[in-house]
N, C-alpha and C positions, 0 to 999 in steps of 0.2 A: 678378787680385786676389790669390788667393793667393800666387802666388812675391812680390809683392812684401811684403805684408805676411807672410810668411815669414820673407824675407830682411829687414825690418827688424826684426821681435822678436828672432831669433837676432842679432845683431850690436848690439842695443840690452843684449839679455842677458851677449855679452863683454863690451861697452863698459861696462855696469853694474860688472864684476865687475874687471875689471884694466883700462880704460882708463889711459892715461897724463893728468900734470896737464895744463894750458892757461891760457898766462897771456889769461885773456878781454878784458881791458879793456885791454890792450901797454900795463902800467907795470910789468912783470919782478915781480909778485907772481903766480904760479900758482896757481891755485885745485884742488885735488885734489877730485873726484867720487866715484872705483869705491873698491868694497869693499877692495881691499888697502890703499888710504890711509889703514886706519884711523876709514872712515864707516860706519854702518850704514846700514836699510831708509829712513829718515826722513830721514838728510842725503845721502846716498847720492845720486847725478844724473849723467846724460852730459853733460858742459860743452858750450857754444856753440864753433864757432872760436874762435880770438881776433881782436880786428879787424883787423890786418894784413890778414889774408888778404884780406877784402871778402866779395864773391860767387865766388872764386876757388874751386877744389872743390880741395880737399886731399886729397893721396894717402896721405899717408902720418905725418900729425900726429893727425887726430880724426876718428870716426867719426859724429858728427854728424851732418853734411852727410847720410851715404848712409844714416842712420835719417829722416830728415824726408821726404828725396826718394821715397824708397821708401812712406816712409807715406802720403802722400799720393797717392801713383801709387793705390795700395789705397782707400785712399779715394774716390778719383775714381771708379776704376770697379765698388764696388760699390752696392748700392740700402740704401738706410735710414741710413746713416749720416751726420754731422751736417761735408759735407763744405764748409762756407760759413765754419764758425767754424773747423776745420782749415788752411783756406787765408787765414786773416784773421791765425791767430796764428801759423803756420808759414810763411810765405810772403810775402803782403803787407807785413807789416808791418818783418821786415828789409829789404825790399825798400826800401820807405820810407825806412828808418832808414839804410842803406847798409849794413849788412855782415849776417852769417849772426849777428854777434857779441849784437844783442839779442834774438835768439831766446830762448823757452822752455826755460832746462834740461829733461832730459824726468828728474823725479823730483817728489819729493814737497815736499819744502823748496825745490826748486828751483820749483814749479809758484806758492808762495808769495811767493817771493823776488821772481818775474815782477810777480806779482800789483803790488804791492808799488810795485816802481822802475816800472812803467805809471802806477801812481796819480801817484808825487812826479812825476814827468816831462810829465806830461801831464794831471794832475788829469782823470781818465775818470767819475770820481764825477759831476763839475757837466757832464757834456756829457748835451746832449740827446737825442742816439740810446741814449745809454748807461742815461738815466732810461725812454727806451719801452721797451727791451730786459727792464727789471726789472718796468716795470708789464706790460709781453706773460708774464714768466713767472705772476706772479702769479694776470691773468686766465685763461691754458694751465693753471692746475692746477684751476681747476673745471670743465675740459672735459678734465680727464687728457694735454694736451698739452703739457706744460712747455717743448720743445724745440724742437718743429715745429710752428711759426707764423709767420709771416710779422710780429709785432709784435716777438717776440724777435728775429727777423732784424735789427733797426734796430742790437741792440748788436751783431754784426760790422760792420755799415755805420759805426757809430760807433769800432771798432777801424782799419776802414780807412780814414775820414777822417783819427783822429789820426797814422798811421802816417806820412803825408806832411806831417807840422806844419799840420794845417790846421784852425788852431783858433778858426776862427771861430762855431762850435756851442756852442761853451762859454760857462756865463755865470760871467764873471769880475769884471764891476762890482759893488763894493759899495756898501751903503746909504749916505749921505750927507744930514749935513743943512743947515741950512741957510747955516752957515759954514762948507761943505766939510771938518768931518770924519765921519769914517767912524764909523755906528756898527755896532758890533762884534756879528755874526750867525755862526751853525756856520758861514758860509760859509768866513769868514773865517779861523775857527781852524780850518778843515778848510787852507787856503792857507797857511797859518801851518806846521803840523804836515810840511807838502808842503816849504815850503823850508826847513825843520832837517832834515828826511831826505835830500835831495837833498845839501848842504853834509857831512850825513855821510857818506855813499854815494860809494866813490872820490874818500875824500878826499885821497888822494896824484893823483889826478888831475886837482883842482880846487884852484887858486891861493886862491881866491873865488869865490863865487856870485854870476851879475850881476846874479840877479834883488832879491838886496838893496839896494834904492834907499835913499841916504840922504836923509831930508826936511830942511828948513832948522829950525831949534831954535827958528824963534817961531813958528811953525805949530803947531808940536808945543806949546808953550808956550800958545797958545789955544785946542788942542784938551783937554788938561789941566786949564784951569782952566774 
């Protein structure tokens, strides 16, 4: 446990401080992390690979790779630490996704940024393991157990369903009445908010968003009036 988690702080701590940039999303825009580029404590983050690579371990681009791998090794074999959600958001879930590249920045903007493009991607909000997950912390904190319970366990189960697009936990249908339009609930503007973020989110990488369905104009027209 300790050399690895050794060897992943020290090499998290260069990478923090002069890693080089990484273009993460391969559209030739580098995203700069370490403190020499001019970030502080706050934007400051070790980049993902970029997706090129895949799962491929790079020797000699980004140190990434050999902080995650090593974390987790430390993780794994020590006792008390919270090694289900470690391996949902480090490991599964690139796994999932194909490459190393939607990993976790390991920073603080970065840990937000995650947060963030999980939400528009995958709307984790309306999934159901994701809502037991929030009522298991709630109920863990009048038994001083926030973390280790088995009800919070459901949101990594709910990270590692959506990891493999498998989104059938989610509820996505909206209200509707009885001439099939939709009436308009948080759900909605929670979905709404999801694809303007998404459309702007690498937007050199997205032509259009498919998720924007165009309706026919007399639908809309009798939903209107």
């Amino acid at each position: 446990m300790i050399p690895t988690l050794l060897t992943a702080t020290s090499v998290f701590i260069i990478a923090f401080i002069a890693a080089p940039p990484v273009d993460i999303d391969d559209i030739r825009e580098p995203v700069f992390g370490s403190l020499l580029h001019k970030n502080n404590i706050i934007y400051g983050a070790t980049i993902p690979t970029f997706a090129a690579i895949g799962f491929h371990y790079s020797h000699n681009s980004n140190p990434y790779e050999l902080i995650v791998i090593h974390f987790l090794l430390g993780v794994a074999c020590s006792i008390g630490l919270p090694v289900a959600a470690a391996s949902a958001v480090f490991l599964i879930y690139p796994i999932g996704q194909g490459s190393f590249s939607d990993g976790m920045p390991l920073g603080i903007y970065g840990t937000f940024n995650f947060t963030i493009v999980f939400q528009v991607e995958h709307n984790i909000l309306m999934h159901s393991f994701h809502m037991l997950g929030v009522a298991g912390v709630f109920d863990g904190s009048l038994f001083k157990e926030e973390t280790y319970n088995i009800v919070v366990a459901y949101g990594y189960f709910g990270i590692n369903t959506i990891a493999f697009n498998l989104n059938g936990f989610n509820f996505y249908q909206s209200v509707v009445d009885s001439q099939g339009c939709v009436i308009n609930t948080w759900a909605d503007i929670v979905d709404r908010v999801n694809l303007g973020m998404e459309v702007m989110h690498e937007r050199n990488a997205h032509n259009f968003h498919l998720d924007l369905v165009v309706v026919s104009i007399n639908k809309w027209i009798i939903c209107w009036f």
